[in-house]
N, C-alpha and C positions, 0 to 999 in steps of 0.2 A: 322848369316848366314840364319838361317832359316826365319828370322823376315824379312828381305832383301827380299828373294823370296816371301814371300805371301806378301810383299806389291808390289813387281813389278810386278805380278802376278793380284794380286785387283787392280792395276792402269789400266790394260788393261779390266777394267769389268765399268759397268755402279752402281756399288753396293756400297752401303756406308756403311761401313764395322769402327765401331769405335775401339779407340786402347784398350781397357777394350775385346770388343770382340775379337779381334785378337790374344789376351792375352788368351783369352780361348782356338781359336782353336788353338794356338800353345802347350798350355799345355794338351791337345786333342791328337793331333800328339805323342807328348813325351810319356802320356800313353801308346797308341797304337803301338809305339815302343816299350817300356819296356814288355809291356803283349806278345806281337807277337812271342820270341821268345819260350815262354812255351808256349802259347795257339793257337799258328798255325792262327790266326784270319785274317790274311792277306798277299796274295802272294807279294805286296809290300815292301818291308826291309829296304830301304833308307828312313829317314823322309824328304829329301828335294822330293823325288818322290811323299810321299805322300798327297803333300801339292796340289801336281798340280792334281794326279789323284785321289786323294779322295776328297780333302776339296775342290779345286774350282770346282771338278764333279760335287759333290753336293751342290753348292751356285747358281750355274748360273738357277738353276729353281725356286731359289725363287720368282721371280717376276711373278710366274704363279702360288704362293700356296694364296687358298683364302679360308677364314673360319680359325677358331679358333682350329678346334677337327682334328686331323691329325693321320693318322697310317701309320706307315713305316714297312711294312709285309716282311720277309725276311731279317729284318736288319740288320744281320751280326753282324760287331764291331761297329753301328750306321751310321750307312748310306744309305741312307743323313740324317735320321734323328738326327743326332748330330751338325752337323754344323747349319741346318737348325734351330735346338732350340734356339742354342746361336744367330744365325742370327733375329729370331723371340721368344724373351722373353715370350712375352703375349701369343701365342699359346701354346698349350699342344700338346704333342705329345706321345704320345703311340708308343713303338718301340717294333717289336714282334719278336721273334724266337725261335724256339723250342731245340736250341742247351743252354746247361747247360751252359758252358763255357762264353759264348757270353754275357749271359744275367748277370755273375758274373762280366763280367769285364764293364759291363755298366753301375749295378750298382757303379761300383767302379767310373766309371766315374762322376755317379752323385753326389757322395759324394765328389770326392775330389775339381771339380768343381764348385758345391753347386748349378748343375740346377736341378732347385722345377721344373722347366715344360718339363722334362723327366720324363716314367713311363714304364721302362723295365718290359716285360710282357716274361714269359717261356711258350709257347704254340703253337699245331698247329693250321694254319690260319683256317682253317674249325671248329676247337673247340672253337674259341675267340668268347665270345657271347657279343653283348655290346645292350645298351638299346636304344640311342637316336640314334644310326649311328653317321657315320666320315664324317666332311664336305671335308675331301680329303685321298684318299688312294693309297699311294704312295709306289712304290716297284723303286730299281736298279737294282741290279743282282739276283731277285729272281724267273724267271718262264719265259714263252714265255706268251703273250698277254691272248694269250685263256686259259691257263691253270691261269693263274693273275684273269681274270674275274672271271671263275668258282669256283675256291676256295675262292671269296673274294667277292662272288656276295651280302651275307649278309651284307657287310660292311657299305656300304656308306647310307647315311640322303638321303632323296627323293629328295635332291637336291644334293649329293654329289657329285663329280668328281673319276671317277680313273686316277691315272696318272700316266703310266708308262714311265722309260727313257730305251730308249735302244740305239743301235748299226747304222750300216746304213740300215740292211735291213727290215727297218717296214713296205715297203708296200706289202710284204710277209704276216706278222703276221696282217696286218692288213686284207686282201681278207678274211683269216680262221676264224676270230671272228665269236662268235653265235650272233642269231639275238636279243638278250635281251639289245646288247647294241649299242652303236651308236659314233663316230668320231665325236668327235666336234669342234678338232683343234689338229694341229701338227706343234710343235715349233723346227725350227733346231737352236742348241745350239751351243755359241760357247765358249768353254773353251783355257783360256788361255795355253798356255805353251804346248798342247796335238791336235794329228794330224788326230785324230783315230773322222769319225764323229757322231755325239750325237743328237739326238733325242729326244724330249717329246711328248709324245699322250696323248692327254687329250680326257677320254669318261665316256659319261653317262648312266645311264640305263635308257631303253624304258617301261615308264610304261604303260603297257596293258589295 
């Protein structure tokens, strides 16, 4: 049943999605079931719900992640940065948050899944020091724009991108942004199976 839906699901997307990977995010899913109900990780409970509002939430922006070095700040129980790993092998991906819980069961996810290019970090966003910057730094449901920027302003490479998804009302969050950074593109998403509309903002910082 589940296999059914995320491929009628991925037939309505432009994404080639192989069955090795599909294989992944469904046993992604099944984790995330099994953990949810001791570790509270997600208001979701159904796995056929969460195929549609977690794993194709997060697949439909793949086609806008660029560069190799990727951080998913606020990641929750991986996302997007989980689907997005399996989605893109060769990227690495850095998934952050500062809840204990989240970051145990992520690891578990990378072991039982065996992805080498996840790197569950326990940390707050303001405390993550990295050396070379993120070619993309990517949050879901973790902040409003402005408060996204300011905490994550160290983040990105001199060319990196922020790229937040949100809800329908970004051109709200987007009038409030400080002036350090700048609107480069705003992609309306469209996710299968889900009614609710979805946003990408993609911004860079203005170097002075």
């Amino acid at each position: 049943m589940l296999q059914a839906e995320l491929s009628r699901l991925l037939a309505k997307t432009e994404l080639t999605v192989t069955a090795k990977q599909q294989q992944l995010l469904l046993a992604y899913v099944e984790l995330l079931h099994k953990w949810n109900g001791a570790y509270n990780l997600t208001s979701v409970r159904e796995p056929k719900a969460m195929i549609g509002r977690h794993l194709l939430d997060s697949l439909v922006v793949a086609p806008y992640l660029n560069g190799n070095q990727v951080i998913d700040v606020g990641t929750g129980p991986g996302l997007p940065g989980v689907p997005l790993a399996i989605y893109y092998p060769d990227k690495h991906f850095v998934l952050l948050d500062s809840l204990g819980k989240r970051i145990r069961f992520l690891n578990q996810v990378k072991r039982q899944l065996n992805l080498t290019n996840i790197e569950p970090v326990q940390c707050r966003v303001e405390d993550h020091q990295v050396a070379q910057g993120y070619d993309a730094v990517i949050s879901r449901a973790f902040a409003n724009m402005t408060d996204m920027v300011q905490w994550c302003r160290h983040l990105p490479s001199p060319t990196g991108r922020f790229l937040a998804m949100k809800g329908a009302a970004v051109q709200e969050e987007i009038a409030a942004l400080p002036d350090f950074v700048r609107v480069t593109a705003v992609h309306a998403l469209q996710v299968p199976g889900q009614n609710a509309e979805r946003h990408l903002v993609e911004l860079e910082k203005i170097i002075a």
